[in-house]
mmCIF file of the N, C-alpha and C atoms, coordinates in Angstrom:
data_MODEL
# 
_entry.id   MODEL 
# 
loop_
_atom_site.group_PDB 
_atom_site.id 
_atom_site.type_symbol 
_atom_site.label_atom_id 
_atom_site.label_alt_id 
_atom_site.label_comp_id 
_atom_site.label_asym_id 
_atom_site.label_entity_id 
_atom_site.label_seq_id 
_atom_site.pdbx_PDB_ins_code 
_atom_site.Cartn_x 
_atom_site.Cartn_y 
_atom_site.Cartn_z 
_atom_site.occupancy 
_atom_site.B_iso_or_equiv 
_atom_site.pdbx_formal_charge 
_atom_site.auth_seq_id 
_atom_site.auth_comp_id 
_atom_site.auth_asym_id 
_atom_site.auth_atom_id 
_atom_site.pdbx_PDB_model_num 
ATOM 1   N N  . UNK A 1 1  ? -8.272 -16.770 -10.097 1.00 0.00 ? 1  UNK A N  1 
ATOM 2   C CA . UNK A 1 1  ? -8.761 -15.604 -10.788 1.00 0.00 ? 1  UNK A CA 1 
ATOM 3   C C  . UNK A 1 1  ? -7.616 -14.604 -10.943 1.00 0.00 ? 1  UNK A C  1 
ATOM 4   N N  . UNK A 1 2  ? -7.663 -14.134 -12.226 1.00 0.00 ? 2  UNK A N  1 
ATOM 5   C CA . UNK A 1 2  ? -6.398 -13.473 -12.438 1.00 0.00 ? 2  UNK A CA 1 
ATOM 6   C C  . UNK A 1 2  ? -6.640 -11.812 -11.520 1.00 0.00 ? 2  UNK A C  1 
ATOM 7   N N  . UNK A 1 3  ? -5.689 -10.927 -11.499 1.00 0.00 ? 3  UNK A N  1 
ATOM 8   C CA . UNK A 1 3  ? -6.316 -9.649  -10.988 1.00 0.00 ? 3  UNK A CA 1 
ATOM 9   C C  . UNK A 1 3  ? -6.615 -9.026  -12.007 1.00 0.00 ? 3  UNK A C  1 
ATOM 10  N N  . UNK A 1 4  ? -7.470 -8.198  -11.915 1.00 0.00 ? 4  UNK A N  1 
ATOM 11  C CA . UNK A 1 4  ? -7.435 -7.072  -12.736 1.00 0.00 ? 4  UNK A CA 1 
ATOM 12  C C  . UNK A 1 4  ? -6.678 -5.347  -12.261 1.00 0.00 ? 4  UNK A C  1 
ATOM 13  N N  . UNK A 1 5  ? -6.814 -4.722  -13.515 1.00 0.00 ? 5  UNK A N  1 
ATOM 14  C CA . UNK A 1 5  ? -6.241 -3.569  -12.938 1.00 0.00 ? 5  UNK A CA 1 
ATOM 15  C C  . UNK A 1 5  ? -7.012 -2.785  -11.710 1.00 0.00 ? 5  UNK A C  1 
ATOM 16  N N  . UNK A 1 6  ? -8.154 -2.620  -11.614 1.00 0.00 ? 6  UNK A N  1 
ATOM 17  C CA . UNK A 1 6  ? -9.125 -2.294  -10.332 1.00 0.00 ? 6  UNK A CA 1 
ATOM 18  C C  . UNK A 1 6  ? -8.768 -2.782  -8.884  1.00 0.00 ? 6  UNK A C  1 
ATOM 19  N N  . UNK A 1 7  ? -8.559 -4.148  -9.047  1.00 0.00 ? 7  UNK A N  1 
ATOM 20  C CA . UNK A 1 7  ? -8.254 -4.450  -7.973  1.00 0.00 ? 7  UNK A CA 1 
ATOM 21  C C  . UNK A 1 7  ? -6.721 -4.936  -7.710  1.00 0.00 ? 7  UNK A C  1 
ATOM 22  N N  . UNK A 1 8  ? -5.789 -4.544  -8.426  1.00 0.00 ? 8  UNK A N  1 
ATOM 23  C CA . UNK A 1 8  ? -4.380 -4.141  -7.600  1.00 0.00 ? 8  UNK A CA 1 
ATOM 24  C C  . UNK A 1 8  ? -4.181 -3.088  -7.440  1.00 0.00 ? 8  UNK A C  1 
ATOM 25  N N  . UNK A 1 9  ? -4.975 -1.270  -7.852  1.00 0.00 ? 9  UNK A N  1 
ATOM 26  C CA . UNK A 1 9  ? -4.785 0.107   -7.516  1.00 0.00 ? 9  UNK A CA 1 
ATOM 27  C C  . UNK A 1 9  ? -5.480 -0.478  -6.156  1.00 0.00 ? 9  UNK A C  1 
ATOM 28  N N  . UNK A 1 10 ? -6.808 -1.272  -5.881  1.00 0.00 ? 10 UNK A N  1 
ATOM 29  C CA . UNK A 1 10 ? -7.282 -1.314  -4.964  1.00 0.00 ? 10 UNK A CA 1 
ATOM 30  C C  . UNK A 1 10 ? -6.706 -1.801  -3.982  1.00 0.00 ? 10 UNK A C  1 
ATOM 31  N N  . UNK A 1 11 ? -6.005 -2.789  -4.158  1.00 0.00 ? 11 UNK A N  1 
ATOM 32  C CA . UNK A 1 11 ? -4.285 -3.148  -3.233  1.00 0.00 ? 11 UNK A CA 1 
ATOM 33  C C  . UNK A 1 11 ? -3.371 -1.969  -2.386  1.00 0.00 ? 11 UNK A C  1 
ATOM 34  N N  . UNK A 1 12 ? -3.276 -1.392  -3.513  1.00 0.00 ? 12 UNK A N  1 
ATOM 35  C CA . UNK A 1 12 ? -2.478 -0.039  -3.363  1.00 0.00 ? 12 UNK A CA 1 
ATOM 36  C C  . UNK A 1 12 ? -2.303 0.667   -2.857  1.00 0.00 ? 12 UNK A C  1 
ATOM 37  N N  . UNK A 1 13 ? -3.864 1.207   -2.816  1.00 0.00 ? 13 UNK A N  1 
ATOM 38  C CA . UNK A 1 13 ? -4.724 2.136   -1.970  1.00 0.00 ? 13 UNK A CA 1 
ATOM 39  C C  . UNK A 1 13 ? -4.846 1.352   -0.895  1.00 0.00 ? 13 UNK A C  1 
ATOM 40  N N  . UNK A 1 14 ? -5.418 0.887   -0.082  1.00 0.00 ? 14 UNK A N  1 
ATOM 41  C CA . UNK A 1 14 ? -5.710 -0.240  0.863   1.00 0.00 ? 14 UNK A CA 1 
ATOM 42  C C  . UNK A 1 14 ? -4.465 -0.147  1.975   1.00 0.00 ? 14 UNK A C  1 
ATOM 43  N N  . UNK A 1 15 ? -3.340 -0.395  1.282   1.00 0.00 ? 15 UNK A N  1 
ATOM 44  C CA . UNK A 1 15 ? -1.954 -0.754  1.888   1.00 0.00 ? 15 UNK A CA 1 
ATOM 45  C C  . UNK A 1 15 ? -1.504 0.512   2.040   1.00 0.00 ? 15 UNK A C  1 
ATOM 46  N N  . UNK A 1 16 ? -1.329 1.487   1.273   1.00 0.00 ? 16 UNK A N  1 
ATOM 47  C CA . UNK A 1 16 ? -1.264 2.587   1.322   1.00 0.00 ? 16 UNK A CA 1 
ATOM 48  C C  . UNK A 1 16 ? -1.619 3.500   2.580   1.00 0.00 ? 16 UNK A C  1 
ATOM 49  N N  . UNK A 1 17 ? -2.806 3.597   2.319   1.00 0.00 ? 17 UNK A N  1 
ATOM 50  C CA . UNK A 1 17 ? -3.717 4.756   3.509   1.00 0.00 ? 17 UNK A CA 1 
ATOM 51  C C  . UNK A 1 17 ? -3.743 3.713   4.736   1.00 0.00 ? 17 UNK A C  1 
ATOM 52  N N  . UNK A 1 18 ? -3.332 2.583   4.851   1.00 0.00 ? 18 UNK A N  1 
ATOM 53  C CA . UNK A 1 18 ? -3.400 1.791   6.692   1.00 0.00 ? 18 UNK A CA 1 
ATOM 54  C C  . UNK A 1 18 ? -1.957 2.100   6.597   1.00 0.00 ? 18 UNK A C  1 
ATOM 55  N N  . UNK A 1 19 ? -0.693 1.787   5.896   1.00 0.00 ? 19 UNK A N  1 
ATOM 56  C CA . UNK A 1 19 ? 0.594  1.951   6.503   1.00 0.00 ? 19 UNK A CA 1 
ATOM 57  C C  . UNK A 1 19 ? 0.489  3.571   7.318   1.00 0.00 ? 19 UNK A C  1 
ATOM 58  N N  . UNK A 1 20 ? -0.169 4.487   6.207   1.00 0.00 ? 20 UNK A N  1 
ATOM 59  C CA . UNK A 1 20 ? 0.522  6.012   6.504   1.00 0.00 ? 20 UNK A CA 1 
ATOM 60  C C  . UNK A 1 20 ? -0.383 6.017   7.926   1.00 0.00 ? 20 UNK A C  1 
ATOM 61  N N  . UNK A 1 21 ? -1.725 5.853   7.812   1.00 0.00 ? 21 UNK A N  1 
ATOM 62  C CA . UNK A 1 21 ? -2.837 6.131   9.049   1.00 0.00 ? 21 UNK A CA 1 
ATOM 63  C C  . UNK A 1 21 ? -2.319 4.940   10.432  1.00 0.00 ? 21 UNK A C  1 
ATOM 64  N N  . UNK A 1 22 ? -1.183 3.818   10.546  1.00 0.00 ? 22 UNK A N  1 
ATOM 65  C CA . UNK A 1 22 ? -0.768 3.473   11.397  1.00 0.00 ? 22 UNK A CA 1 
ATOM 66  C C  . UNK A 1 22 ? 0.501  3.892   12.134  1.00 0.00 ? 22 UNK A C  1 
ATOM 67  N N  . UNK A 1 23 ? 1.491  4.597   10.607  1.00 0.00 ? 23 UNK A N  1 
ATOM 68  C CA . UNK A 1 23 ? 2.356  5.400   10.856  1.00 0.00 ? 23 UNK A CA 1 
ATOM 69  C C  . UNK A 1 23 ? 2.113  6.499   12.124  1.00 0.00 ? 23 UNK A C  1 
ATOM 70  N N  . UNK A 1 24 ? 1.290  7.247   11.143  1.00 0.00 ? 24 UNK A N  1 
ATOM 71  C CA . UNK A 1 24 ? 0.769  8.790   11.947  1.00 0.00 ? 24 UNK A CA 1 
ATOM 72  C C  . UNK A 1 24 ? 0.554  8.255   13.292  1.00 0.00 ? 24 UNK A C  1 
ATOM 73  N N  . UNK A 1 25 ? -0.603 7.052   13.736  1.00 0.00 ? 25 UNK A N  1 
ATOM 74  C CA . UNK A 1 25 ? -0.981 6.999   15.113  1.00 0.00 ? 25 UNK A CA 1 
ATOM 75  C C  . UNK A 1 25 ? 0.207  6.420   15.836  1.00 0.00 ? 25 UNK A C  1 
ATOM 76  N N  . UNK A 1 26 ? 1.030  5.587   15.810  1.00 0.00 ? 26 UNK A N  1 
ATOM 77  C CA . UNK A 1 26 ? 1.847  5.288   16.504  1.00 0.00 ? 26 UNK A CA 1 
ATOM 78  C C  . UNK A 1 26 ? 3.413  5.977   16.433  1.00 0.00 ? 26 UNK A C  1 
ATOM 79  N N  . UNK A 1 27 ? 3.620  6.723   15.364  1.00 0.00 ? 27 UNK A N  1 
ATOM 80  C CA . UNK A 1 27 ? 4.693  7.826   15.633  1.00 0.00 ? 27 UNK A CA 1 
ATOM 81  C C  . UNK A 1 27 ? 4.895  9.222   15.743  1.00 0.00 ? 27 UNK A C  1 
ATOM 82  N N  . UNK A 1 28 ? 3.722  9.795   15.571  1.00 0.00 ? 28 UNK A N  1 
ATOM 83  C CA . UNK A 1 28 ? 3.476  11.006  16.019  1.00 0.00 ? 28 UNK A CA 1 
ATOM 84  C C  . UNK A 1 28 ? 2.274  11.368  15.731  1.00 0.00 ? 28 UNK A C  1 
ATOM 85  N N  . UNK A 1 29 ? 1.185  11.735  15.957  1.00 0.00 ? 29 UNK A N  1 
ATOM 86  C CA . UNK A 1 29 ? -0.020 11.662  15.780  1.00 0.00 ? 29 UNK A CA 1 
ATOM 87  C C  . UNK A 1 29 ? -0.306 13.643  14.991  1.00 0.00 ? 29 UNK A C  1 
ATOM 88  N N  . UNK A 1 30 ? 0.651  14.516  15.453  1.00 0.00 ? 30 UNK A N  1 
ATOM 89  C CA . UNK A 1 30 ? 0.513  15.479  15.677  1.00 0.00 ? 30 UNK A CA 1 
ATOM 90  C C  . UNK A 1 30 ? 0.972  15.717  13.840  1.00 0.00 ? 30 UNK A C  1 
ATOM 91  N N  . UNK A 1 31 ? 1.961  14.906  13.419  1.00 0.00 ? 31 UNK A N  1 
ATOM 92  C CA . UNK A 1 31 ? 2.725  15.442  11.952  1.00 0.00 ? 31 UNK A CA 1 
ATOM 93  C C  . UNK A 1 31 ? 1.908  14.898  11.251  1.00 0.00 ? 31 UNK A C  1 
ATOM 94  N N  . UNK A 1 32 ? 0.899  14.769  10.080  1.00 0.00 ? 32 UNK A N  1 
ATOM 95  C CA . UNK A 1 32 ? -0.129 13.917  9.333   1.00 0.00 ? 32 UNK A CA 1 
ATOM 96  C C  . UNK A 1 32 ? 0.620  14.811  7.903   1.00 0.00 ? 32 UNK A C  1 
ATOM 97  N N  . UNK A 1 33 ? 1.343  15.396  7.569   1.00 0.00 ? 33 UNK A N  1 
ATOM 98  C CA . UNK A 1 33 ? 1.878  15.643  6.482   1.00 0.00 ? 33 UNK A CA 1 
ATOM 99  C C  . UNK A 1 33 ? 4.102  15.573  6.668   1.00 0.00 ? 33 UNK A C  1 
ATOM 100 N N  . UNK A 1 34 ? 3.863  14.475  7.339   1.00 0.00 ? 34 UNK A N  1 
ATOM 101 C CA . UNK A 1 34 ? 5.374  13.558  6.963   1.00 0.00 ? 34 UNK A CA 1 
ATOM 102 C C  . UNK A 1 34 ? 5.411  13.361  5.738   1.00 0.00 ? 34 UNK A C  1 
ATOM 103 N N  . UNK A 1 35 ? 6.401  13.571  5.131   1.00 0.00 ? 35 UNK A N  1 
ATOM 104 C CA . UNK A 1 35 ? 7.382  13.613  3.315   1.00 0.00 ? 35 UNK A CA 1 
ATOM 105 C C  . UNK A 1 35 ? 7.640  11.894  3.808   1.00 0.00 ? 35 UNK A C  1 
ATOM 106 N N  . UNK A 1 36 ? 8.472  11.453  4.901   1.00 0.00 ? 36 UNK A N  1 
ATOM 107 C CA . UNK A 1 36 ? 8.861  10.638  4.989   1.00 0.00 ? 36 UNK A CA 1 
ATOM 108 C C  . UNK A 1 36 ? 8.185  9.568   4.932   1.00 0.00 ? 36 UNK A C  1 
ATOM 109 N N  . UNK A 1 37 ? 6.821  9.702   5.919   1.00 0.00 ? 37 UNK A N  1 
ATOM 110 C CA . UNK A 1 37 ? 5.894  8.780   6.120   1.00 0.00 ? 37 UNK A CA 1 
ATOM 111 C C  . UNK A 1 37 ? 4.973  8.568   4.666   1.00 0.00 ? 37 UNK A C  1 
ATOM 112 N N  . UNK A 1 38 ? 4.634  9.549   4.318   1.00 0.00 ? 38 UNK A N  1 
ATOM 113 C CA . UNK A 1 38 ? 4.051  9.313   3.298   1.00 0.00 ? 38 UNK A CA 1 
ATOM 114 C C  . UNK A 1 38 ? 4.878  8.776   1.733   1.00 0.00 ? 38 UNK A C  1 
ATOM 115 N N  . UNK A 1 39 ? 6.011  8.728   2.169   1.00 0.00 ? 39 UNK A N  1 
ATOM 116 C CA . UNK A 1 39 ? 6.944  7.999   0.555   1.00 0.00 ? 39 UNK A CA 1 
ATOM 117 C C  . UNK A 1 39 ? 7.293  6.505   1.040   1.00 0.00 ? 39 UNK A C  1 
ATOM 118 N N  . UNK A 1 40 ? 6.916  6.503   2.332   1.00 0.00 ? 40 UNK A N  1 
ATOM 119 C CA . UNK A 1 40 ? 7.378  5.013   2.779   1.00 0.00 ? 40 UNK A CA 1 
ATOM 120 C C  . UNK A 1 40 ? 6.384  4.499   2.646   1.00 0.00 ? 40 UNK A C  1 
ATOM 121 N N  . UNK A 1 41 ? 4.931  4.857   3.386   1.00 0.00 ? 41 UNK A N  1 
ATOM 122 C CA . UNK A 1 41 ? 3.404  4.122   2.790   1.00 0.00 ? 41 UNK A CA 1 
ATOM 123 C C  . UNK A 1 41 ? 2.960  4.131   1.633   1.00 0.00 ? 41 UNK A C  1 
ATOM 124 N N  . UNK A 1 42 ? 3.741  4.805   0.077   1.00 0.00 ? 42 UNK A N  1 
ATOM 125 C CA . UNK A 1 42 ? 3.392  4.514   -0.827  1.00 0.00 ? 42 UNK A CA 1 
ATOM 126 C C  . UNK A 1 42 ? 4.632  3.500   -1.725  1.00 0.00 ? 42 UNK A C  1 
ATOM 127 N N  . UNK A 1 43 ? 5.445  3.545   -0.975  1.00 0.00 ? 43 UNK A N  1 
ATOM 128 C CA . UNK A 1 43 ? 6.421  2.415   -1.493  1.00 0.00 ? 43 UNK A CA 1 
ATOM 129 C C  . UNK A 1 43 ? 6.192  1.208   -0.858  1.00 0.00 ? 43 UNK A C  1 
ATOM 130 N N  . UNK A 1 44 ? 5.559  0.822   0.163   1.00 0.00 ? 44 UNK A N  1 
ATOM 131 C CA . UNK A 1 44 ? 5.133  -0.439  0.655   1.00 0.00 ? 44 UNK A CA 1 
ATOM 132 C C  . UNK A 1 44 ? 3.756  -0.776  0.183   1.00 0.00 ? 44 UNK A C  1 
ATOM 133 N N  . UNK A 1 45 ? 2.573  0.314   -0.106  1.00 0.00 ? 45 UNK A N  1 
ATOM 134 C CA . UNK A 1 45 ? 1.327  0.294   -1.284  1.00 0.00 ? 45 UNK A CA 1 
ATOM 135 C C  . UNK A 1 45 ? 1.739  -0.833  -2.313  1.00 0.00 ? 45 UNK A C  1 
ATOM 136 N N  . UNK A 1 46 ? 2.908  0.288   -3.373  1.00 0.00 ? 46 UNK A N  1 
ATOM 137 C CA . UNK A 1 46 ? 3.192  -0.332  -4.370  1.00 0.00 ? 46 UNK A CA 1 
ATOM 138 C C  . UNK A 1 46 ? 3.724  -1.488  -4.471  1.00 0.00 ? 46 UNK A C  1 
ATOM 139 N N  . UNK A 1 47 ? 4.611  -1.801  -3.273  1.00 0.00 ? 47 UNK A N  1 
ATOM 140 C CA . UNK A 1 47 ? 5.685  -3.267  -3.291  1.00 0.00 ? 47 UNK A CA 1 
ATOM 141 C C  . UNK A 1 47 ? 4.434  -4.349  -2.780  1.00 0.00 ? 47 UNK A C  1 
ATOM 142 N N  . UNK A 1 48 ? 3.281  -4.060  -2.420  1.00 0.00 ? 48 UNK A N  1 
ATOM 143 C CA . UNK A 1 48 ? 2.397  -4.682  -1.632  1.00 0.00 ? 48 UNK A CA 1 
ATOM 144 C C  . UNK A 1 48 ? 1.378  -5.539  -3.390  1.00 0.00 ? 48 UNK A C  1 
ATOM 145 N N  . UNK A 1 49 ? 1.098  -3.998  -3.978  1.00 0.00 ? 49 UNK A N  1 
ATOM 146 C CA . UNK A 1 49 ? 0.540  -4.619  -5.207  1.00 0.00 ? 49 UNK A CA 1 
ATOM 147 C C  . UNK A 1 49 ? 0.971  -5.055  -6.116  1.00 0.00 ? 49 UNK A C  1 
ATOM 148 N N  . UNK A 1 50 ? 2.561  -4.862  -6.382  1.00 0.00 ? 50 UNK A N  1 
ATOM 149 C CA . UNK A 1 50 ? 3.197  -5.713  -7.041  1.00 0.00 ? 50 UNK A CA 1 
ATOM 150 C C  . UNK A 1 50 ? 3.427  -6.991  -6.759  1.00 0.00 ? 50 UNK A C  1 
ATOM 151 N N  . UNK A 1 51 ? 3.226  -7.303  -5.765  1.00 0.00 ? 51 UNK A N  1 
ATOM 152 C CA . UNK A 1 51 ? 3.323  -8.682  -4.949  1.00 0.00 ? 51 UNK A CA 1 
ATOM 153 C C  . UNK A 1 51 ? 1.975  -9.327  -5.537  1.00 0.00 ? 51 UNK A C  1 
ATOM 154 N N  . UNK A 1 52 ? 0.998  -8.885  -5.259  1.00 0.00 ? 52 UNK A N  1 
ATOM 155 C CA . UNK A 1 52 ? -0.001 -9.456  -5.614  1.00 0.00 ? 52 UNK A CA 1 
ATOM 156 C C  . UNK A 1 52 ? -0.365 -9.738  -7.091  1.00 0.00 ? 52 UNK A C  1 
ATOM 157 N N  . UNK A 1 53 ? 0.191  -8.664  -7.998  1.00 0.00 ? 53 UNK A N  1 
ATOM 158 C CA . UNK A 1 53 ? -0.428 -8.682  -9.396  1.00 0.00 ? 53 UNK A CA 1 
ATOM 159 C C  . UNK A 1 53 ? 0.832  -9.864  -9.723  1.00 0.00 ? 53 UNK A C  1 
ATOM 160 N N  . UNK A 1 54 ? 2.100  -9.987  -9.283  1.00 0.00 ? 54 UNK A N  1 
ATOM 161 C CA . UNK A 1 54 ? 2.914  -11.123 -9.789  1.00 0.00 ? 54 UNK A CA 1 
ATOM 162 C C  . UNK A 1 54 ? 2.630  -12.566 -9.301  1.00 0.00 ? 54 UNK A C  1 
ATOM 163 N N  . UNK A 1 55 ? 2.348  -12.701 -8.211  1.00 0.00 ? 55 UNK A N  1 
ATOM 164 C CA . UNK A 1 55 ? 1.787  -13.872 -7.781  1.00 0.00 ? 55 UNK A CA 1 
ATOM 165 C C  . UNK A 1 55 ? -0.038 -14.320 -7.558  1.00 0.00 ? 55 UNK A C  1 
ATOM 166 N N  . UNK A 1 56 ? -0.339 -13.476 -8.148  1.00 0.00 ? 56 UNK A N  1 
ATOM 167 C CA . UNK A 1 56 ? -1.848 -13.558 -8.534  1.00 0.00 ? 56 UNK A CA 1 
ATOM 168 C C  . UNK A 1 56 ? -2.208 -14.175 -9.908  1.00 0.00 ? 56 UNK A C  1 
ATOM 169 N N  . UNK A 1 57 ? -1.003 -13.519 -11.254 1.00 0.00 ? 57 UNK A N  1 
ATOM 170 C CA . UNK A 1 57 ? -0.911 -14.339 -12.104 1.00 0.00 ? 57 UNK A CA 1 
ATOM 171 C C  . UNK A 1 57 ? -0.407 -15.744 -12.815 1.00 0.00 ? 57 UNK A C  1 
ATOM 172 N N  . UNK A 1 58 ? -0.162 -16.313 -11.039 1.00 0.00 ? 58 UNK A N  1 
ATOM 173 C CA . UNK A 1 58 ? 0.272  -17.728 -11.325 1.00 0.00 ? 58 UNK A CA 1 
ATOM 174 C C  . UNK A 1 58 ? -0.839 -18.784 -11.732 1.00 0.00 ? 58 UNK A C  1 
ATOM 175 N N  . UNK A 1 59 ? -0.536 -19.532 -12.535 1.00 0.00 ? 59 UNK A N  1 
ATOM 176 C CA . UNK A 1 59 ? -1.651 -20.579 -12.623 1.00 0.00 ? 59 UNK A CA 1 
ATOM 177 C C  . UNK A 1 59 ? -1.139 -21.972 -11.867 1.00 0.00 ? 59 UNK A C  1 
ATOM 178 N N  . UNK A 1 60 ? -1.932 -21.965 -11.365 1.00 0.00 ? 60 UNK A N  1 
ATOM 179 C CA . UNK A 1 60 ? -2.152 -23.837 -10.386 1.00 0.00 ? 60 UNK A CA 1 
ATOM 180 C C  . UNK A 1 60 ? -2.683 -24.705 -10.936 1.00 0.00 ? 60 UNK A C  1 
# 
């Protein structure tokens, strides 16, 4: 099944809000508005759904 656009934002999001919300708990619980943390959980989001929307559109 190919993806659709719904469900690779839904990738996105997904990968997104667990990197930053595992970030926060295991490196400082106290900073929840890190610049850092939050450009790194949305660059691993995105590298996460790009992964998927490119190898999702393989056919077997």
């Amino acid at each position: 099944m190919a993806p659709t656009m719904k469900s690779v934002f839904g990738m996105f999001v997904a990968f997104s809000v667990t990197i930053y919300v595992y970030g926060n708990i295991m490196a400082d619980f106290r900073n929840w508005l890190s610049l850092p943390l939050i450009l790194v959980s949305l660059l691993i989001g995105c590298l996460a759904a790009s992964l998927y929307y490119r190898f999702g559109k393989r056919k077997y």
